[in-house]
C-alpha positions as CSV (number, residue, x, y, z in Angstrom):
1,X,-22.3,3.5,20.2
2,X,-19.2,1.9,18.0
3,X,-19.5,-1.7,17.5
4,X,-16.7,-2.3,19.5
5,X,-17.0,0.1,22.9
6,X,-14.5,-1.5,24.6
7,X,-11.3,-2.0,22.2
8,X,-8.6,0.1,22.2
9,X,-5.7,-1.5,19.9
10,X,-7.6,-2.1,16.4
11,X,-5.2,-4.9,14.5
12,X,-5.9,-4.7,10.7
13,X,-5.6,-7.7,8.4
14,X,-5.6,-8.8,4.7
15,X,-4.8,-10.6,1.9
16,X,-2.1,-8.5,0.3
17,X,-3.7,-6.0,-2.4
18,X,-6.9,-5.5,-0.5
19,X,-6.2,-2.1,0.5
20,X,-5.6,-3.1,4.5
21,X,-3.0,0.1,4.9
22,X,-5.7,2.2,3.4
23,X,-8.8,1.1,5.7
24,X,-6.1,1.1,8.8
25,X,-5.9,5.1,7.9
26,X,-9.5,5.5,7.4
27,X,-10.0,3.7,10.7
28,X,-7.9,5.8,12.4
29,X,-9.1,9.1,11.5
30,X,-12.6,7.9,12.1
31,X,-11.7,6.8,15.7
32,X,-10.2,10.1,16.3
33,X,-13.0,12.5,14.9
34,X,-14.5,14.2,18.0
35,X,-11.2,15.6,20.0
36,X,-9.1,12.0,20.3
37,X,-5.9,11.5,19.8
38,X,-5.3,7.9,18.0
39,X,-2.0,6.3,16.8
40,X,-1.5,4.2,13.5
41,X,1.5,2.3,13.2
42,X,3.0,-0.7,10.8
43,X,4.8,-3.2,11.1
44,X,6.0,-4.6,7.9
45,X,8.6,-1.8,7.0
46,X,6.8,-0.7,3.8
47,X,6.3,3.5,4.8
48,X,2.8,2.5,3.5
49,X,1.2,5.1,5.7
50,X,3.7,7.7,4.5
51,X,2.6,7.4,1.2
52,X,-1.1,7.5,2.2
53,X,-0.2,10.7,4.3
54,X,1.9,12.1,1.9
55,X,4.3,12.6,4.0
56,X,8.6,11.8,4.5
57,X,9.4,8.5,5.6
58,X,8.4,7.6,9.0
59,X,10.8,7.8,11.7
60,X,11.1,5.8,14.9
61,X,8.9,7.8,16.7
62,X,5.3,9.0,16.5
63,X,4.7,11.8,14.5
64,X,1.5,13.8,14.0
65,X,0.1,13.4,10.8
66,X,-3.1,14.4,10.4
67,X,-6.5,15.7,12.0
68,X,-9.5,14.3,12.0
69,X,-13.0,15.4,11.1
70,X,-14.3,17.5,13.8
71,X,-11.0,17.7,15.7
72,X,-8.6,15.4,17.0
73,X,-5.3,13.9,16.2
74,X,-3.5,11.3,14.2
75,X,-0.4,10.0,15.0
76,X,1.7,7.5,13.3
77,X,4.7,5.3,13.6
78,X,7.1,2.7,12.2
79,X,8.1,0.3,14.5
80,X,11.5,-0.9,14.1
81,X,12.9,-4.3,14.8
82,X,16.4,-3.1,15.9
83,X,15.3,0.1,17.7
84,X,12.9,-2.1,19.5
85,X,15.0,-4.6,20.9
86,X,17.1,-1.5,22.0
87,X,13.9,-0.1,24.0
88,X,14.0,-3.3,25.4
89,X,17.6,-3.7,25.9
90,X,17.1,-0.2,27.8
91,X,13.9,-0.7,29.5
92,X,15.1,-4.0,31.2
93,X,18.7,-4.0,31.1
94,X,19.1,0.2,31.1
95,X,21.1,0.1,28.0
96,X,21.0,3.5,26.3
97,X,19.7,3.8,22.8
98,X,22.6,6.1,22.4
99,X,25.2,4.8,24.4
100,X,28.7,2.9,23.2
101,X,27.1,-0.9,23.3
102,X,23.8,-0.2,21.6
103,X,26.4,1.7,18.7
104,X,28.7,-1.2,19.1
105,X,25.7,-4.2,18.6
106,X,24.0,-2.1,15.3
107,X,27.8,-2.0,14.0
108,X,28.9,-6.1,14.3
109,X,25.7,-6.2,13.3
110,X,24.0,-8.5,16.3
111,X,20.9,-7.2,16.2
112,X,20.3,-8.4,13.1
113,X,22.0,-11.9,13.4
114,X,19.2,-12.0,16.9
115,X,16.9,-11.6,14.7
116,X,17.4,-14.2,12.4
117,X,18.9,-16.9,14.5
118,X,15.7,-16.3,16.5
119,X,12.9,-15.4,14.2
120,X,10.1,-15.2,16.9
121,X,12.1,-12.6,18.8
122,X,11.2,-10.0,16.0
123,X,7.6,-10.4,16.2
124,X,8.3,-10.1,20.2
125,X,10.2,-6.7,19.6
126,X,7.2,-5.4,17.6
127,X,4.5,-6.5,19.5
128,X,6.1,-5.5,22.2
129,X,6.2,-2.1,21.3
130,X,2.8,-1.8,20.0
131,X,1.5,-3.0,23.4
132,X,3.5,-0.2,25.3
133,X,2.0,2.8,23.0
134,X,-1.8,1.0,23.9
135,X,-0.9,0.8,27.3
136,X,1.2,4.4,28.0
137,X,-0.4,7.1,30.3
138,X,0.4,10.4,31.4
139,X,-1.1,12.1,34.2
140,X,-3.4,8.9,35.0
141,X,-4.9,8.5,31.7
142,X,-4.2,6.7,28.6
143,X,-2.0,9.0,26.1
144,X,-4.2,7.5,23.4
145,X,-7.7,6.9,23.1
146,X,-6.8,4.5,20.3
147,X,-4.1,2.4,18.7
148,X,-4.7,1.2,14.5
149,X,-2.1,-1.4,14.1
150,X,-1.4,-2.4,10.3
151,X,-0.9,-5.8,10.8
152,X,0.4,-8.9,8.8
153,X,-1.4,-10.1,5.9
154,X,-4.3,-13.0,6.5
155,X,-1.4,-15.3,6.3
156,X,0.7,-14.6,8.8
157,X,-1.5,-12.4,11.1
158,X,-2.3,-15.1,13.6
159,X,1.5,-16.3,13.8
160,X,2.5,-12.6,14.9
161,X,-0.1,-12.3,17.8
162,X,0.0,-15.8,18.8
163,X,4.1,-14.6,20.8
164,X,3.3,-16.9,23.2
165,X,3.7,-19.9,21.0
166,X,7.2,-18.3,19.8
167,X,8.7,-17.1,22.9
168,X,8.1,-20.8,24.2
169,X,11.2,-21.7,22.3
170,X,13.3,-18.6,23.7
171,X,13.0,-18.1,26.8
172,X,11.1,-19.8,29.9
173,X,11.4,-17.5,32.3
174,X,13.2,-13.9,32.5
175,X,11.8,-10.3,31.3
176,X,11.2,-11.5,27.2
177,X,8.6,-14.5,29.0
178,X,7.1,-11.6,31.4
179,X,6.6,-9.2,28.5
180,X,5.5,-11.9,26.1
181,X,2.9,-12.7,28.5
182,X,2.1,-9.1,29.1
183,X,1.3,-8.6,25.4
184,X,-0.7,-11.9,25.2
185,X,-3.2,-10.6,28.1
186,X,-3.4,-7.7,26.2
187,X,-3.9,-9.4,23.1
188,X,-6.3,-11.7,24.1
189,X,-8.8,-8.8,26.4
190,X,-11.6,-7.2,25.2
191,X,-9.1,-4.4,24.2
192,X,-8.1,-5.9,21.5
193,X,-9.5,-6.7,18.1
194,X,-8.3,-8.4,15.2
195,X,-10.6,-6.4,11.9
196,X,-9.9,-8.2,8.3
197,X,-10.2,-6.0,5.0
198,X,-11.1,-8.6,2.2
199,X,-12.4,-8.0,-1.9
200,X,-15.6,-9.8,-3.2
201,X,-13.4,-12.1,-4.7
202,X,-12.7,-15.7,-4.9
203,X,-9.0,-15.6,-2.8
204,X,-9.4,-12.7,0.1
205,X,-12.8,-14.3,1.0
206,X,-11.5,-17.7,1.4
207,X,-8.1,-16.6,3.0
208,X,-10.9,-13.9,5.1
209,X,-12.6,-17.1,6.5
210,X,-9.2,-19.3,7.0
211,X,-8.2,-16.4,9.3
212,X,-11.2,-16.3,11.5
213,X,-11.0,-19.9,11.9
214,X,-7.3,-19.6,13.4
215,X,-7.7,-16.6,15.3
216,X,-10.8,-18.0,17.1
217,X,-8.8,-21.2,17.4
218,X,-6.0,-19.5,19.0
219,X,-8.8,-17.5,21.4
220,X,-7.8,-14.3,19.5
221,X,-10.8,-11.7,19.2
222,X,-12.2,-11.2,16.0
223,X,-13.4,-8.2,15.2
224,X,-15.3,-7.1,12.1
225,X,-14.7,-7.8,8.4
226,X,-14.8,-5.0,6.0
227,X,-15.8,-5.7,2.4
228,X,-13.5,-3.1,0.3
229,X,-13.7,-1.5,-3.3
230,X,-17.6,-2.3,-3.6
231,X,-18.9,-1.9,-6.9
232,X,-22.4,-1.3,-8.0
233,X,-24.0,-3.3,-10.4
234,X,-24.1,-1.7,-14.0
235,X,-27.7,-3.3,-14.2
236,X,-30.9,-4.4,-13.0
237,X,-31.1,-7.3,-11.4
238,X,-33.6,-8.7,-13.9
239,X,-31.0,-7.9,-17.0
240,X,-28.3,-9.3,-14.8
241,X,-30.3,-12.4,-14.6
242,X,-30.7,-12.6,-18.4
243,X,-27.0,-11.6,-19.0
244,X,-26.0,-14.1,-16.6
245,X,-27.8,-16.9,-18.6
246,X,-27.0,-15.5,-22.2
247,X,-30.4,-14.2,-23.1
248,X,-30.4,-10.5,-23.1
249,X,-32.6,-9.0,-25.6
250,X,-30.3,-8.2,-28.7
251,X,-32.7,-6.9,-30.4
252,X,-34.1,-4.0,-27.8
253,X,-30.0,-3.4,-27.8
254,X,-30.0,-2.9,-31.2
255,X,-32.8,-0.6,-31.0
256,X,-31.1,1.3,-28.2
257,X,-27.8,2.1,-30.2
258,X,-29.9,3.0,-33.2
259,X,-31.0,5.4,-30.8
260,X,-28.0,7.2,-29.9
261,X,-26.9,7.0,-33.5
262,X,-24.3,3.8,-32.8
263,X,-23.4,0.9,-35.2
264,X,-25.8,-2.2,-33.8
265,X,-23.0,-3.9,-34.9
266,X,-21.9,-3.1,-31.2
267,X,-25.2,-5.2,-29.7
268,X,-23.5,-8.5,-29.6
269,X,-20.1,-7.2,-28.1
270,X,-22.3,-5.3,-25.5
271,X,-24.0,-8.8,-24.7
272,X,-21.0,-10.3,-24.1
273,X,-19.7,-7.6,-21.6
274,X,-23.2,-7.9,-19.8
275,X,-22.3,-11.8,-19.5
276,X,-18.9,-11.0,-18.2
277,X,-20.2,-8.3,-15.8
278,X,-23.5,-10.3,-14.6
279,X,-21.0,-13.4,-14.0
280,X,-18.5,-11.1,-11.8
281,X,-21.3,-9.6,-9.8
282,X,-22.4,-13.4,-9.2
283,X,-19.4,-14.3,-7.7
284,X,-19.7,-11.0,-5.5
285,X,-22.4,-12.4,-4.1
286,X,-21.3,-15.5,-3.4
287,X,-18.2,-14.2,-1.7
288,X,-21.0,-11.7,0.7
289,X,-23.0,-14.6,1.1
290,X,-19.9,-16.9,2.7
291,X,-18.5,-13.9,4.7
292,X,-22.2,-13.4,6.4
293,X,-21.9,-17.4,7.3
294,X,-19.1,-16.0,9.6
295,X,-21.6,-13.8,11.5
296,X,-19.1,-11.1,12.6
297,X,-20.1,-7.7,12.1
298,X,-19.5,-6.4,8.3
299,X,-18.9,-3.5,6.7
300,X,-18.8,-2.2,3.2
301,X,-16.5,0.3,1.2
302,X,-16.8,1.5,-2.5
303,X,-14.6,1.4,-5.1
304,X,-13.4,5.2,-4.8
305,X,-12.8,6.2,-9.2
306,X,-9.3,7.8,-8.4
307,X,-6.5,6.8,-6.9
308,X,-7.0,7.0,-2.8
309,X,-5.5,10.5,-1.4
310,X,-6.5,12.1,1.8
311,X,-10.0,13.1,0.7
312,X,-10.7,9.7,-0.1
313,X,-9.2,8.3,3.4
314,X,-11.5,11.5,5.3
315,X,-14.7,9.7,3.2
316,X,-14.1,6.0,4.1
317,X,-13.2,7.5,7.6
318,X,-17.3,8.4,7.3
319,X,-18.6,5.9,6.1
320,X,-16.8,3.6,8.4
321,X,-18.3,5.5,11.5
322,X,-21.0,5.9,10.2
323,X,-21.7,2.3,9.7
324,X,-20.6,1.9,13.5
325,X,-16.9,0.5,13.2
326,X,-16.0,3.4,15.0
């Protein structure tokens, strides 16, 4: 059984440069292996899973772009601020998409100007939209099995679920409150949960922990934390020890070069980039050792040698299942 049996809308966070677009992919085609259909969408306009995918730009609508291990589907999508408020201006005020006002409001530019004057009605808009693809049926059951959001970063993750706190300076009553509130219940259900991809370094781990403390504060559900590019230490642990304080033996380096027919003239450098590496892998430890104090369920990743195509997303998709994320 997946860690999480009941959750069906998967919200990925991070501090920026993490790899949070990358694990949202991985997740998603590890949550469809099997036969299931799962969409992955974004939210921050950067066609980041289009890249991943290798595929065009994404278009407002949910396009197929890849299949998972052992069957099943991937869809993904880029949710639009102004095409969303259209879907809502159609959906509660039947305003067509296509029709003369929606043409007439992109052109004078109001959507836009909404927007803006009215910051918390974009996250609304998106949000909104997210919640009608988790929620969606057809022929009485769910269209997906799954929904991967690519969330905010750390930073402003908890601000972009929390609507109800920014719809309470919009609207009071009305269809935006009803739907606001719609996405909150879905938000804050056991259908939801909020996953943060984090480095063993110094600021994701701290901005990792700052953003369990909020969500939980704000009754959002915290789901797992996922430790990414994991590297493994270059030495034992007892020569990490001795690096670590400065007393490797020189001498048995020495010997070791000698060996391989190198200039021992290269001991001491190689000392020094023992110290450097011992000191790093400290500090990894550290950084596992104050994500555990948050006692959510944790993953690890490695550090994949090339640059992340769609090999490397179908073998973080295993090892995320098969370390029970999915």
């Amino acid at each position: 059984m997946p860690d999480f049996p009941t959750a069906r809308l998967h919200v990925m966070s991070g501090k920026g440069g993490t790899g949070k677009t990358t694990v949202a992919a991985a997740l998603a085609l590890a949550l469809a292996s099997g036969g299931k259909k799962v969409l992955l969408a974004e939210v921050e306009g950067r066609q980041g899973i289009a890249q991943l995918f290798d595929s065009a730009p994404l278009p407002y609508e949910e396009r197929k772009v890849a299949v998972a291990p052992g069957g099943g589907d991937v869809f993904a999508l880029a949710v639009d601020p102004e095409q969303a408020l259209l879907d809502y201006l159609h959906m509660f005020y039947k305003l067509s998409p296509n029709g003369i006002p929606a043409r007439t409001l992109r052109r004078i530019g109001a959507i836009d100007f909404a927007t803006t004057i009215a910051p918390g009605l974009r996250d609304v808009l998106l949000t909104g939209k997210v919640k009608e693809a988790v929620v969606r049926q057809a022929k009485g059951r769910p269209v997906y099995d799954a929904v991967v959001l690519d969330g905010p970063p750390t930073g402003r993750v908890a601000r972009f679920l929390n609507i109800s706190h920014e719809i309470g300076a919009l609207a009071k009553v009305g269809p935006l409150k009803t739907q606001s509130d719609n996405v909150m219940a879905l938000f804050k259900s056991d259908q939801t949960v909020v996953h943060l991809v984090t480095l063993l370094e110094e600021m994701p781990v701290q901005e990792t922990i700052d953003a369990v403390a909020e969500l939980t504060s704000l009754g959002l559900p915290v789901g797992g934390v996922i430790v990414n590019g994991v590297r493994t230490p270059a030495l034992q642990h007892a020569d990490l020890l001795a690096a670590e304080r400065g007393e490797l033996d020189v001498g048995a380096l020495e010997a070791g070069l000698t060996s391989v027919g190198l200039d021992v003239a290269l001991a001491p450098v190689l000392a020094a980039e023992a110290a450097d590496h011992a000191a790093r892998v400290a500090l990894e430890e550290r950084g596992r050792d104050a994500l555990m104090e948050l006692h959510r369920p944790s993953y690890e990743l490695p550090l994949l040698p090339d640059a992340i195509d769609l090999g490397g997303l179908y073998e973080l998709a295993t090892l995320l299942r098969d370390q029970g994320l999915a």
